[in-house]
N, C-alpha and C positions, 0 to 999 in steps of 0.2 A: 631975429629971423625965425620964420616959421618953416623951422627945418627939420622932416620925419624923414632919419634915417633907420628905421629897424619896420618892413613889413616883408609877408608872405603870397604867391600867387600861387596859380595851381600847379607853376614846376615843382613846388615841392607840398603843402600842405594850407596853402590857402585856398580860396575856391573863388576867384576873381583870376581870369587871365591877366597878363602885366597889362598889356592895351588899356584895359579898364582900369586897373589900379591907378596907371597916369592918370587916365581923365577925372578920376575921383580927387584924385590929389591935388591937380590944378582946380578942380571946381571947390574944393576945402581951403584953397588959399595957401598951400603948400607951395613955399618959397624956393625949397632945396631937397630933391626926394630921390632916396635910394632904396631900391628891390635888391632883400637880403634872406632870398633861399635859404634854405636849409640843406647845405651840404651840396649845395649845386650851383652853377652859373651860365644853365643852361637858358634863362629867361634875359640875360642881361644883354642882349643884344636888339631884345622884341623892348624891353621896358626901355631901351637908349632911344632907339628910334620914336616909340609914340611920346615920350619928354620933349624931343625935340620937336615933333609936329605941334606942342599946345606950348612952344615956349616956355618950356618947364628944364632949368638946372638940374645937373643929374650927376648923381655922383656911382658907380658902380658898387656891389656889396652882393654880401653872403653871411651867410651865421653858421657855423661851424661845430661841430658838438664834439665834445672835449667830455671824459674822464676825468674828475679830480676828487681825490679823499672819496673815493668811490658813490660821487654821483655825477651824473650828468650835467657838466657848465657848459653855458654857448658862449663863443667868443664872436661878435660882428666883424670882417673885416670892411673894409671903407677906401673905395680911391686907390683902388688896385687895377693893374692890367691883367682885365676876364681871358684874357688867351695865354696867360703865365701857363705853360708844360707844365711846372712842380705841382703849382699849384693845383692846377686841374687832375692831374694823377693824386694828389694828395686826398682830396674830395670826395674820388672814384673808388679809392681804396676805404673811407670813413663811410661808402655807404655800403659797403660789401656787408652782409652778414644782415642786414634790415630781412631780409626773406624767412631767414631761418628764424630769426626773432618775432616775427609775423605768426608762423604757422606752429611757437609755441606760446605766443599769448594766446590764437585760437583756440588750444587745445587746453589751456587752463578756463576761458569761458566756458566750451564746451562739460566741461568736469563740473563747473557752478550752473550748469543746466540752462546755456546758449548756444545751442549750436550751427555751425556753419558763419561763424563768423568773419574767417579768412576770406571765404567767397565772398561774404556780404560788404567785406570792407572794402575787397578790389574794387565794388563797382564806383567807390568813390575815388579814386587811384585815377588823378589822370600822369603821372610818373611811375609805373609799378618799381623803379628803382628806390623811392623815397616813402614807401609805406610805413608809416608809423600808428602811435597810439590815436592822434585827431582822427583817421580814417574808420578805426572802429569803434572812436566815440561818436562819430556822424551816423554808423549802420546804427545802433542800438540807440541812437534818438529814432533814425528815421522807422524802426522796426517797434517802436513804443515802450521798447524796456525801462528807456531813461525817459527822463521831460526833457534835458539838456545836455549838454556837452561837459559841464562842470559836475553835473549829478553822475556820470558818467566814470567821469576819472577818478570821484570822489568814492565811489562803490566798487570801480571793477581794477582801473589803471594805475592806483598809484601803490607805494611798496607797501606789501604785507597783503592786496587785493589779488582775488582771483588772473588775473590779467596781464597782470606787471612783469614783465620780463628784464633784466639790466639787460645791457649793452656794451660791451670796451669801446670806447669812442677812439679818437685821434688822439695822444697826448695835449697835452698844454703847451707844451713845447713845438709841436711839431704844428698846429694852428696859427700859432704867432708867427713861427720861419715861414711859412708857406705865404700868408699876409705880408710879412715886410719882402721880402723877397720878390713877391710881384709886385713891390711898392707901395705897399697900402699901410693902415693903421688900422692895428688892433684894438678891440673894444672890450672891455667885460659887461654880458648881456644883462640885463634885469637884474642884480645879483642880488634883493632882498629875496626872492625866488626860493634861494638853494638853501635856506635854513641851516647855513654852516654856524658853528661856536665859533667865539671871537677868534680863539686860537689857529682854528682852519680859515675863516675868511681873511686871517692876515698872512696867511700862509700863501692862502690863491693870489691874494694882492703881491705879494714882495715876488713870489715863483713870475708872477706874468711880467712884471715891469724888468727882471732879470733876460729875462728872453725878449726884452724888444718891445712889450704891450706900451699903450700911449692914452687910453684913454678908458671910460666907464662911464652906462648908460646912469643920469641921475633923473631923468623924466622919464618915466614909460607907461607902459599901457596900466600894467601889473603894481606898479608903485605906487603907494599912499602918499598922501604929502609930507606926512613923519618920514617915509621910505626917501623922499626927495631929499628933503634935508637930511639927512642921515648919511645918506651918498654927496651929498656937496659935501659935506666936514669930510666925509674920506678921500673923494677928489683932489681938495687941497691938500688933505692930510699926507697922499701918496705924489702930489703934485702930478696927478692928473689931469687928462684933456675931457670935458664936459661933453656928454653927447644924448642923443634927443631923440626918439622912437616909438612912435604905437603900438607895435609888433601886431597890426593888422593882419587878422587872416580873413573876414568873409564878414558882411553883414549883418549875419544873424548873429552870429558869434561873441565879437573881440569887444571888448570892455572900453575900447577908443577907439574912435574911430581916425581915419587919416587923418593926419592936420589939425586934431579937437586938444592936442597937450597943452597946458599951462607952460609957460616960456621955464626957460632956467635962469637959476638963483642969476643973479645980476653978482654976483663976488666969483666966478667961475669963467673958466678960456673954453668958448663952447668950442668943439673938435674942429666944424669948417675952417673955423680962421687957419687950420696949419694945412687946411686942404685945396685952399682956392684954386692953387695948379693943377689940381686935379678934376675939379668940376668941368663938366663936359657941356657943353653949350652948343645950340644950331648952329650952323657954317661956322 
């Protein structure tokens, strides 16, 4: 199945409203597609509705950012009920503190001799709730600092760079309750990403399946095809549920686009199969 469960719209940091994402998706040949914010599920009610208008399966999601071994993991959740209380309070609380985080990576640009950065990034902000690092690597492409988005984070935003700020996320724990609790399955997001040592990645691995997790992206945007099979042997390895994502943010952008993934390993339980009850379908 040609199933992209992992993209972004403008609720939180892609720059596609959901409406269009659907349509992209259906015109890609996307079989089974879930809109997975970033710390929001504010979109999932605009991205249900236009699925349903192009006859397009539709599973609900969000991506979650999590604290662990002090960096930043995303965990997807998948096939949850968007109107869970915990959940949503859970969310509201993991994006408290993005502002203050804001107006001190400004202020480390501003020191490496960028200034007004903060201003420059709102204007790409259609959530001012959700403002992160994509926001002010879009002003300094748009302002001619950088050529790109990657040159971007590679110069100003990632640790040890002018820019970089951490962040305490949501625990690990309290991402996965919040997901099973409104019903959903948990995901670990892109994890060749986080450049954890063997020791810490099996640390993430055993921690998340202990609280509940069920499955791990092994096709994505960001993954090699060494990175794919790498994650199928851990999949089985942790007897994990197989799961499949672009992590689309915008056209110019994202390294895959919707619906463009190579399928997965054929020896792996891709995630839908435990979610069919959940897929939301016209009438």
């Amino acid at each position: 199945m040609n199933a992209d469960l992992h993209c972004h719209s403008n609720v939180s940091d892609g720059t596609l409203q959901p409406e269009a994402l659907a349509a992209r998706a259906k015109a890609n040949g996307v079989e089974l597609w879930a809109l997975t914010d970033h710390d929001e599920v504010g979109g999932q009610e605009r991205a249900r509705q236009a699925a349903f208008e192009l006859d397009l399966p539709y599973l609900t999601g969000c991506e979650i950012s999590v604290t662990f071994a002090d960096t930043t993991v995303h965990i997807v959740g998948l096939g949850f009920d968007a109107g869970n209380a915990a959940l949503i309070a859970g969310l509201a609380a993991t994006r408290d503190g993005r502002k203050q985080r804001a107006l001190e990576m400004a202020q480390g640009l501003a020191q490496a001799g960028i200034p007004g950065a903060f201003e420059g990034a709102l204007g790409f902000v259609s959530n001012p709730d959700l403002m992160s690092r994509t926001h002010f690597a879009r002003f300094l492409v748009a302002t001619g600092v950088c050529h790109d988005t990657q040159e971007v984070f590679r110069k100003y935003l990632i640790q040890g760079k002018p820019g970089y700020v951490p962040h305490r996320w949501a625990s690990l724990r309290d991402a996965v309750t919040w997901i099973a609790q409104a019903g959903g399955v948990a995901v670990i997001a892109h994890p060749a990403r986080y450049k954890f040592s063997s020791n810490e990645e099996y640390a993430l691995f055993t921690e998340f399946i202990a609280h509940g997790g069920q499955g791990v992206e092994v096709v994505t945007g960001s993954h090699s095809a060494a990175d794919a099979e790498r994650y199928a042997d851990a999949a089985l390895e942790f007897k994990l549920l197989a799961s499949r994502g672009s992590d689309f943010h915008s056209p110019e952008e994202s390294r895959m686009d919707l619906g463009g993934l190579p399928p997965l390993p054929a020896r792996l339980t891709p995630i839908w199969e435990t979610l069919l009850d959940r897929v939301q379908r016209p009438g």
